[in-house]
C-alpha positions in Angstrom: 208.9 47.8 -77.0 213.0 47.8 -76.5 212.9 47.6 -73.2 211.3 44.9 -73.2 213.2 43.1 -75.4 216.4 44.0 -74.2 214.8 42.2 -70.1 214.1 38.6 -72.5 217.6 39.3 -73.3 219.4 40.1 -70.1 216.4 36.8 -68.8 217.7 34.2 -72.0 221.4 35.6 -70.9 221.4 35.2 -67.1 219.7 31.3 -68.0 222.5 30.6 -70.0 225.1 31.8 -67.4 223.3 29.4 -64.9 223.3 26.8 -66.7 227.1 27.0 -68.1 228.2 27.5 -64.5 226.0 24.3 -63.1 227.3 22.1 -65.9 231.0 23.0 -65.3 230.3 22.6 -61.7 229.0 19.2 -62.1 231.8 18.3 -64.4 234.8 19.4 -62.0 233.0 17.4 -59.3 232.9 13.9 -61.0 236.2 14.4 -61.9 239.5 12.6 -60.1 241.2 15.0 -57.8 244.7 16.8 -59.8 247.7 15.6 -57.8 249.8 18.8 -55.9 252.3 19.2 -58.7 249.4 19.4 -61.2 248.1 22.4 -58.9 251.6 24.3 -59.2 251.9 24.0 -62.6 249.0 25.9 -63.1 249.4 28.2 -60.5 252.4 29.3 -62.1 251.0 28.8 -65.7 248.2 31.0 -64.3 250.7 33.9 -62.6 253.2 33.8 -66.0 250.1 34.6 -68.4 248.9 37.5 -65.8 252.2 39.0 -65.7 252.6 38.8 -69.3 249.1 40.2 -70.1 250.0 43.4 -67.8 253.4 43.4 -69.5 251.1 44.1 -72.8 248.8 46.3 -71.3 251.3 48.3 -69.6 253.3 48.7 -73.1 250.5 49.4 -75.0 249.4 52.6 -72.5 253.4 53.6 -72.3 253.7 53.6 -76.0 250.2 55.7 -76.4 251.7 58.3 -73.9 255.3 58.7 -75.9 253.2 58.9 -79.3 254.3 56.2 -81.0 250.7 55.0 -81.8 250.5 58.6 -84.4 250.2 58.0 -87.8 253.2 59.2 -89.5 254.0 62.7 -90.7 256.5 63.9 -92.6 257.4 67.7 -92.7 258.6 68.1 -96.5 256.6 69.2 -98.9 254.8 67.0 -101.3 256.1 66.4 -104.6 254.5 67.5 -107.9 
């Protein structure tokens, strides 16, 4: 009974994947053309936000690796 289930799923998904990508098609194409220095700003808004997303990703694996994502501990012994 999952199974099938989870294929009306995956079906009702894929529909809605064709249908967002038809409508945004369909609104890009009755759209003006951007002029050239429309294109380069988001080029390089495009290239600043992929280099600044590995930057994150890249300090979040480098600060796993030198431990500084451990809970604290503390070696004295607790007061009573």
């Amino acid at each position: 009974m999952r199974n099938n289930y989870q294929w009306i799923l995956a079906a009702v998904l894929a529909a809605l994947l064709v249908a967002a990508t038809w409508f945004c098609v369909s609104v890009w194409r009755s759209t003006p053309a951007m002029p050239v220095y429309g294109n380069i700003i988001l080029a390089g808004a495009a290239v600043l936000f992929l280099v600044s997303g590995c930057g994150l990703i890249a300090l979040m694996f480098y600060s796993h690796r030198k431990g500084y994502d451990e809970p604290a501990r503390s070696d004295r012994a607790a007061r009573e």
